[in-house]
Biopython code that builds the backbone (N, CA, C, O; Angstrom):
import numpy as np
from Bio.PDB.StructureBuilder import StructureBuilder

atoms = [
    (1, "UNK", "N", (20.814, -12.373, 0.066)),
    (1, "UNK", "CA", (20.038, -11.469, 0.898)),
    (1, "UNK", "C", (18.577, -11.504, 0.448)),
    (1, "UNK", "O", (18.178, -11.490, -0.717)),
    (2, "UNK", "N", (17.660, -11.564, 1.846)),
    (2, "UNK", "CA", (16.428, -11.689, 0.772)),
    (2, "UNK", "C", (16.077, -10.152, 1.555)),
    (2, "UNK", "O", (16.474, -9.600, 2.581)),
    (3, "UNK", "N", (14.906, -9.744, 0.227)),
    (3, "UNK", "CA", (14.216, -8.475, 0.427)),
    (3, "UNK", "C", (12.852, -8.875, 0.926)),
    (3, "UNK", "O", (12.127, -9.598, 0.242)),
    (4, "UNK", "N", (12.405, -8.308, 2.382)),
    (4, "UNK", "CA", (11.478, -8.335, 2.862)),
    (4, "UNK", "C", (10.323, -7.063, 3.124)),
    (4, "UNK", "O", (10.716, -5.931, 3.405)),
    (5, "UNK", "N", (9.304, -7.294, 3.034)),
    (5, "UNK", "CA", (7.876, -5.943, 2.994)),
    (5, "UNK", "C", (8.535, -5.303, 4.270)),
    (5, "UNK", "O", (8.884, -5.808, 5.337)),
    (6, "UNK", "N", (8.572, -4.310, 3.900)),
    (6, "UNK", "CA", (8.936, -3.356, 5.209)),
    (6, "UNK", "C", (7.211, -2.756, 5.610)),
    (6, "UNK", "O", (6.945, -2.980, 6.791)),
    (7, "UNK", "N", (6.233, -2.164, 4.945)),
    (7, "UNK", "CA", (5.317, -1.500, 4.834)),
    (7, "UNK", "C", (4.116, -1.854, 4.113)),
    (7, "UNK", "O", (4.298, -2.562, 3.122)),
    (8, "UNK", "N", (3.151, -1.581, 4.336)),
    (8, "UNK", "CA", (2.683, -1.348, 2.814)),
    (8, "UNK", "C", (0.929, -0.078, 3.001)),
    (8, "UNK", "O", (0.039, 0.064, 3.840)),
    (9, "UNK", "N", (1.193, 0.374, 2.020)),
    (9, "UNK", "CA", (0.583, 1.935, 2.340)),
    (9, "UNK", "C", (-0.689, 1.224, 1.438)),
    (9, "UNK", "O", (-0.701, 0.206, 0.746)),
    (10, "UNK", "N", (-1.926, 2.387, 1.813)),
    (10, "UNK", "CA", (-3.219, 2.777, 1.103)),
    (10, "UNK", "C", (-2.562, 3.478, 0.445)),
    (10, "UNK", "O", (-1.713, 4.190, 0.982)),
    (11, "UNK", "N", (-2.808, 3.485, -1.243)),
    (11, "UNK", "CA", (-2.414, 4.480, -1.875)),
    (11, "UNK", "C", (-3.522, 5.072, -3.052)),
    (11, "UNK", "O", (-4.610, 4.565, -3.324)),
    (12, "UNK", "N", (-2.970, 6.181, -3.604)),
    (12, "UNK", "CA", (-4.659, 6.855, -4.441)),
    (12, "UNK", "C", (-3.281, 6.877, -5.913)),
    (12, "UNK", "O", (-2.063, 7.047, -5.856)),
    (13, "UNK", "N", (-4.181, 6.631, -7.042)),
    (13, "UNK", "CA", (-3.834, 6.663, -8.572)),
    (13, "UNK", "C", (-4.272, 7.359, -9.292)),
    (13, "UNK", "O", (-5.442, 7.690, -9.102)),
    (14, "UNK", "N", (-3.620, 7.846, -10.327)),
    (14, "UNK", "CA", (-4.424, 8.743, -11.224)),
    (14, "UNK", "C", (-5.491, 8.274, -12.045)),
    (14, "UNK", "O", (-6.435, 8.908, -12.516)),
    (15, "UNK", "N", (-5.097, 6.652, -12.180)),
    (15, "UNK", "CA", (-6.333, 6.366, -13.364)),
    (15, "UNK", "C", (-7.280, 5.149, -12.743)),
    (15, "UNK", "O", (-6.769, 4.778, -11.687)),
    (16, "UNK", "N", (-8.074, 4.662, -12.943)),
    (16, "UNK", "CA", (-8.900, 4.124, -12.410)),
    (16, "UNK", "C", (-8.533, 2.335, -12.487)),
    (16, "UNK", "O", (-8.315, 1.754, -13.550)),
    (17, "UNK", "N", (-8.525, 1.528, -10.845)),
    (17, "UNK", "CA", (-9.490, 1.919, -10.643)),
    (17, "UNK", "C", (-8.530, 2.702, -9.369)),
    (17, "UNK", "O", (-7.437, 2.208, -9.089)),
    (18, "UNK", "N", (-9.038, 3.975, -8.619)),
    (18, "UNK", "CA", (-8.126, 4.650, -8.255)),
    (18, "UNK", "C", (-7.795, 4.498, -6.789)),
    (18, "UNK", "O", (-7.334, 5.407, -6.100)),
    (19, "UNK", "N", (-8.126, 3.008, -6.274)),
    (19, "UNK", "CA", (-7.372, 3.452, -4.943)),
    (19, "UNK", "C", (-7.007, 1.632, -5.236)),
    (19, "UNK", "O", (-7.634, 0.803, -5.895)),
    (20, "UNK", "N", (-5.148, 1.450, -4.059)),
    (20, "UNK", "CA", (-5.109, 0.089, -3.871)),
    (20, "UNK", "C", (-4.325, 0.829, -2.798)),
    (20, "UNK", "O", (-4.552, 1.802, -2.079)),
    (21, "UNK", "N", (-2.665, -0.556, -3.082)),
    (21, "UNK", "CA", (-2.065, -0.303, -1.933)),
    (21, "UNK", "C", (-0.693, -0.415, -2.676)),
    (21, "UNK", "O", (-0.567, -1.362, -3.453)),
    (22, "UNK", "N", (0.230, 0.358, -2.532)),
    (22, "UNK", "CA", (1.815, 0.500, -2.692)),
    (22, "UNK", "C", (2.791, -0.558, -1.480)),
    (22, "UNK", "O", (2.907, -0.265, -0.290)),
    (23, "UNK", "N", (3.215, -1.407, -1.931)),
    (23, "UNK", "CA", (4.177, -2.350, -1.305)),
    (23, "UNK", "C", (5.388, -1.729, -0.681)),
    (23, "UNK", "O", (5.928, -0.979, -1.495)),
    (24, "UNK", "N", (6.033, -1.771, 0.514)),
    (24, "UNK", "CA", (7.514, -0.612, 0.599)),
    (24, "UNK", "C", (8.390, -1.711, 0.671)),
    (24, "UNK", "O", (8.151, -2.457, 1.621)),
    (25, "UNK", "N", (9.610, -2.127, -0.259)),
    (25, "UNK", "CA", (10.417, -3.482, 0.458)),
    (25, "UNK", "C", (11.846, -2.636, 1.707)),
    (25, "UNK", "O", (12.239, -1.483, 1.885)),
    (26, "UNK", "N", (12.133, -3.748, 2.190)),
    (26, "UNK", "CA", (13.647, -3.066, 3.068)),
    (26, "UNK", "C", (14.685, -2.962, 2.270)),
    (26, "UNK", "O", (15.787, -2.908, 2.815)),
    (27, "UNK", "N", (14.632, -2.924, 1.209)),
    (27, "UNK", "CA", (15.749, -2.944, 0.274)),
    (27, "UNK", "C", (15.496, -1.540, -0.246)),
    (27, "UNK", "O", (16.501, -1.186, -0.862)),
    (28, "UNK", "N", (14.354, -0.387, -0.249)),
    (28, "UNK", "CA", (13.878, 0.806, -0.702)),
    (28, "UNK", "C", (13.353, 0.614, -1.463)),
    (28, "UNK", "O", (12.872, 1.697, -1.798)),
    (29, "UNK", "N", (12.983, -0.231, -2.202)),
    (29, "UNK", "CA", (12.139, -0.547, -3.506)),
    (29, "UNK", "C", (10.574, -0.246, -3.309)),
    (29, "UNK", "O", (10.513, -0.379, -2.087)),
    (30, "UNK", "N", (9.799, -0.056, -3.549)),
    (30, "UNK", "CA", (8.122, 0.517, -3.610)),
    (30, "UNK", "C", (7.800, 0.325, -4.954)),
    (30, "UNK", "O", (8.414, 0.767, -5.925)),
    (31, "UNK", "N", (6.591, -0.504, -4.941)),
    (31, "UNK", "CA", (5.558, -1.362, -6.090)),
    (31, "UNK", "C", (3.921, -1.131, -5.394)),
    (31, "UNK", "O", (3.448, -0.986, -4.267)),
    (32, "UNK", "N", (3.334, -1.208, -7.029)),
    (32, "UNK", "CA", (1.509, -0.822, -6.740)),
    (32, "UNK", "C", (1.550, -2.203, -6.730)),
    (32, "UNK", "O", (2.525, -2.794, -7.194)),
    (33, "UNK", "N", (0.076, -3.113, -5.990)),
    (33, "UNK", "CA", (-0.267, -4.204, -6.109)),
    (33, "UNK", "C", (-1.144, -4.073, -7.188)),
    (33, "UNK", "O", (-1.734, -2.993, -7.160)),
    (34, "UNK", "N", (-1.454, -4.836, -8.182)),
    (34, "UNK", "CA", (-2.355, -4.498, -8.809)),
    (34, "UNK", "C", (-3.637, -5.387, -8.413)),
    (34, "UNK", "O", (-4.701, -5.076, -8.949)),
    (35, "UNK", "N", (-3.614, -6.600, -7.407)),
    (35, "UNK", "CA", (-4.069, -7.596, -7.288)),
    (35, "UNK", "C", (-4.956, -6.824, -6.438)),
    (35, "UNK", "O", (-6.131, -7.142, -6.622)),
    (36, "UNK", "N", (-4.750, -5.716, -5.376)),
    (36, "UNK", "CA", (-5.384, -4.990, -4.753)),
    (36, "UNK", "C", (-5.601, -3.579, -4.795)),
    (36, "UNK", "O", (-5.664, -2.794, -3.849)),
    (37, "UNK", "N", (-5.779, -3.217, -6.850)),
    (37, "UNK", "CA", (-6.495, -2.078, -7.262)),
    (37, "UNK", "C", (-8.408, -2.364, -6.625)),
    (37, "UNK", "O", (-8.931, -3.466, -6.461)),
    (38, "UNK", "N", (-9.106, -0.911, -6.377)),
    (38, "UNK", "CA", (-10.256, -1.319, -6.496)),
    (38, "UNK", "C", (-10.765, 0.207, -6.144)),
    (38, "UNK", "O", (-10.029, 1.187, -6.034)),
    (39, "UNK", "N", (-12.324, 0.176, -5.980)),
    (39, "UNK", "CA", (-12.990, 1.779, -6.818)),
    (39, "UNK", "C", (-12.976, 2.512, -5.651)),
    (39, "UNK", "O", (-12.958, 3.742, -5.612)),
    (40, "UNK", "N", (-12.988, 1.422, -4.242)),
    (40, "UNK", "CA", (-12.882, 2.732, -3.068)),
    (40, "UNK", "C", (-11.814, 2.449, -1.939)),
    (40, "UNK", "O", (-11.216, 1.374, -1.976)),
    (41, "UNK", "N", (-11.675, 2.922, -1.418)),
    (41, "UNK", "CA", (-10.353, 2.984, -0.364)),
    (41, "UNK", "C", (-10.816, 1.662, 0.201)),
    (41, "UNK", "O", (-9.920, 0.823, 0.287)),
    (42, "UNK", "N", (-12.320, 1.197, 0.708)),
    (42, "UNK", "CA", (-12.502, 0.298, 1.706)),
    (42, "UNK", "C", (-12.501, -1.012, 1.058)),
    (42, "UNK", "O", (-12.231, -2.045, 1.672)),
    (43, "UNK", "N", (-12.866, -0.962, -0.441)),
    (43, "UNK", "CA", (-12.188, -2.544, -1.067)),
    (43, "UNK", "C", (-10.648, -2.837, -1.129)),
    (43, "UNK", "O", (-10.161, -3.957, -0.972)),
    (44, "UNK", "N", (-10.077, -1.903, -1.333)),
    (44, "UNK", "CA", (-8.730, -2.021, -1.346)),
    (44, "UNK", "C", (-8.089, -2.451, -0.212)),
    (44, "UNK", "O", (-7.316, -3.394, -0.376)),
    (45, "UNK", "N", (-8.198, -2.046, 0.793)),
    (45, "UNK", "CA", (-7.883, -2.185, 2.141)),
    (45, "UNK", "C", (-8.610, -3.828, 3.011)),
    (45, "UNK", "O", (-8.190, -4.358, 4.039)),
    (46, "UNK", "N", (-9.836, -4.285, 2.083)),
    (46, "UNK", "CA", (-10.582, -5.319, 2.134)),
    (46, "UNK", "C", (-9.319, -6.344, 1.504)),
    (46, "UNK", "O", (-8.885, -7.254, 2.211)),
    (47, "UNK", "N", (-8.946, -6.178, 0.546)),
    (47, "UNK", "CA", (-8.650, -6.820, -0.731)),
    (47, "UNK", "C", (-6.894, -7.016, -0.015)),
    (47, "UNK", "O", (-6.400, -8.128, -0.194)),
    (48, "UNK", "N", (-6.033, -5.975, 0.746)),
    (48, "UNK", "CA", (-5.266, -5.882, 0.599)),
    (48, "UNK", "C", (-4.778, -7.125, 2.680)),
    (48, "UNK", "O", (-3.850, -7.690, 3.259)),
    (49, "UNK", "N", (-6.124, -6.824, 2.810)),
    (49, "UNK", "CA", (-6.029, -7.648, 4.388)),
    (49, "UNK", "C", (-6.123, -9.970, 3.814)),
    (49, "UNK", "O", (-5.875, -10.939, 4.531)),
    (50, "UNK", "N", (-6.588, -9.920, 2.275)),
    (50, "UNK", "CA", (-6.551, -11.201, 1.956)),
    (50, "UNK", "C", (-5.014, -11.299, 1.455)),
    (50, "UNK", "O", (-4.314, -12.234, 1.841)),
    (51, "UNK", "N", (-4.611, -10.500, 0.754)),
    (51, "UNK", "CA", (-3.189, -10.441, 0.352)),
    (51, "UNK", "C", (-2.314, -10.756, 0.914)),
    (51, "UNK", "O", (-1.485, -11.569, 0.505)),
    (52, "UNK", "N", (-2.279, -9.870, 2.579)),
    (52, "UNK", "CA", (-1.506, -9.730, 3.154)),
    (52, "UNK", "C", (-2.149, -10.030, 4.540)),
    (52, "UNK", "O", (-2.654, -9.065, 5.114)),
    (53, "UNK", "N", (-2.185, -10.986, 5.021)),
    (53, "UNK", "CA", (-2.975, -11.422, 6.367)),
    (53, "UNK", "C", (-2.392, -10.612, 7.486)),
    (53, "UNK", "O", (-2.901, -9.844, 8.302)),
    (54, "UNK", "N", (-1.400, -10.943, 7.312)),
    (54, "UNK", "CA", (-0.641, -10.517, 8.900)),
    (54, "UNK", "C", (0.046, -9.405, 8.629)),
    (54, "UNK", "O", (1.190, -9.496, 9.074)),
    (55, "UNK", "N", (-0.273, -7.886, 7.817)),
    (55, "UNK", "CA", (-0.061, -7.019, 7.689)),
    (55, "UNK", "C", (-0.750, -5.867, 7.439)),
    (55, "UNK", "O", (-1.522, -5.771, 6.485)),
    (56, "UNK", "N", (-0.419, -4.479, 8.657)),
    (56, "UNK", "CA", (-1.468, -3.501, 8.554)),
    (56, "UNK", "C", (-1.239, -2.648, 7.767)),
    (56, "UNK", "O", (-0.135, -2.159, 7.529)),
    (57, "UNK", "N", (-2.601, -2.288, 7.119)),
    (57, "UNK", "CA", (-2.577, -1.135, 5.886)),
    (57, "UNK", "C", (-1.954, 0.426, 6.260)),
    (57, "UNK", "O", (-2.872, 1.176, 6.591)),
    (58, "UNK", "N", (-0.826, 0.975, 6.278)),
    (58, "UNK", "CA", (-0.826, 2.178, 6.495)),
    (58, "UNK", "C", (-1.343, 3.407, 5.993)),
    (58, "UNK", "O", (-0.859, 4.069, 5.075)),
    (59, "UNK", "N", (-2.938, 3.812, 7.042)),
    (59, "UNK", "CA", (-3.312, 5.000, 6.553)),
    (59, "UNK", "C", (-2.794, 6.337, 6.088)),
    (59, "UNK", "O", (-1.565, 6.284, 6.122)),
    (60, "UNK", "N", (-3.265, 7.662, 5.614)),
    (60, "UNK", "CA", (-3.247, 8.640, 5.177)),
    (60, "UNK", "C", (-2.914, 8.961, 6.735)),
    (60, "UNK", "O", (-1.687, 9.038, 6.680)),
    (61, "UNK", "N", (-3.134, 9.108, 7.584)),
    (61, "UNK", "CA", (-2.794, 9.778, 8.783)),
    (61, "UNK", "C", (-1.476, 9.214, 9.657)),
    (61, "UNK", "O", (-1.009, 9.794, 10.637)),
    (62, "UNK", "N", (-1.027, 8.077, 9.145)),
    (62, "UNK", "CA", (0.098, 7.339, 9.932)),
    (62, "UNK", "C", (1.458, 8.128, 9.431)),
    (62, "UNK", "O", (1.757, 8.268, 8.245)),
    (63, "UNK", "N", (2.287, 8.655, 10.634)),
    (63, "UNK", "CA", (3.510, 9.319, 10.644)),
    (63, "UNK", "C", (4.656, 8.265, 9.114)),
    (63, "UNK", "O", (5.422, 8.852, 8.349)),
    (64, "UNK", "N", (4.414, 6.789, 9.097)),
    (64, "UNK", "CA", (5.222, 6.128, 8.375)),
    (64, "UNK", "C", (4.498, 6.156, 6.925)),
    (64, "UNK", "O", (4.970, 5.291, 6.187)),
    (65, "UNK", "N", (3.482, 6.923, 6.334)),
    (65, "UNK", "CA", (2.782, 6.724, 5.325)),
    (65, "UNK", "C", (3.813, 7.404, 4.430)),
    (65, "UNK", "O", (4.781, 8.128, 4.662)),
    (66, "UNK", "N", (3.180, 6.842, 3.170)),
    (66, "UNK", "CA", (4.446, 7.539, 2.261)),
    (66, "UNK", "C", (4.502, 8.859, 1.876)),
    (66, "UNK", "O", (5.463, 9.614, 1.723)),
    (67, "UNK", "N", (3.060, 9.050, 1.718)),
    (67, "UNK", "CA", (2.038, 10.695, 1.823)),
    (67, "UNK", "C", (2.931, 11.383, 2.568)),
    (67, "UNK", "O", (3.074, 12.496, 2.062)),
    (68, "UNK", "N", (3.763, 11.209, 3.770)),
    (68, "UNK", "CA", (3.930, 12.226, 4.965)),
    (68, "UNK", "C", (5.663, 12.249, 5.076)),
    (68, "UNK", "O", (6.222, 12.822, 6.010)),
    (69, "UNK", "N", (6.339, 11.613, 4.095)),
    (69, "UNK", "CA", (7.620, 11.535, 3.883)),
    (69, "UNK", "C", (8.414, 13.358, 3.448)),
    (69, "UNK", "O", (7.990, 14.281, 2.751)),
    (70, "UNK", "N", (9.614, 13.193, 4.222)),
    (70, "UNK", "CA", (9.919, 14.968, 3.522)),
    (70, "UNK", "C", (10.578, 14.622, 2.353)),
    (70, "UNK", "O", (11.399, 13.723, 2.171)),
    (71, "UNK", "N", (9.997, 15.668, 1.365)),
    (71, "UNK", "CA", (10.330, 15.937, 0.071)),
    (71, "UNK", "C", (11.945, 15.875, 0.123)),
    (71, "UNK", "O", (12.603, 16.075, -0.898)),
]
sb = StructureBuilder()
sb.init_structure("model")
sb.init_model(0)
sb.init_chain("A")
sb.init_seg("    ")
for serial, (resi, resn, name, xyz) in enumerate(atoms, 1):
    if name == "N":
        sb.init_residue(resn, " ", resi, " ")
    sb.init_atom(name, np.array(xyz, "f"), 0.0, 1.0, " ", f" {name:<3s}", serial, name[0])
structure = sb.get_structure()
């Protein structure tokens, strides 16, 4: 079985540098990229569109973000 990106979110960190993007696989698994840590939301999201060509960043406002999941 292979595990494929289901998602992958803008995400914010506690330590610097503090914004990248969290990977979601279909298997439930969720990983930080570290390849696309960086100091503001808009490098990350820069950084995370070379990573991932043919995949959109899910904002803070998107119903599927991880931010908006019920506890």
């Amino acid at each position: 079985m292979t595990t494929k990106i289901k998602h992958i979110h803008i995400a914010k960190s506690p330590c610097y540098p503090p914004y990248g993007i969290s990977v979601e696989y279909t298997d439930g698994r969720e990983s930080w990229d570290c390849d696309c840590a960086a100091s503001t939301e808009e490098q990350a999201i820069t950084l995370a569109k070379e990573v991932y060509p043919r995949r959109n960043v899910l904002m803070w406002d998107n119903p599927k973000h991880y931010s908006r999941r019920a506890q």
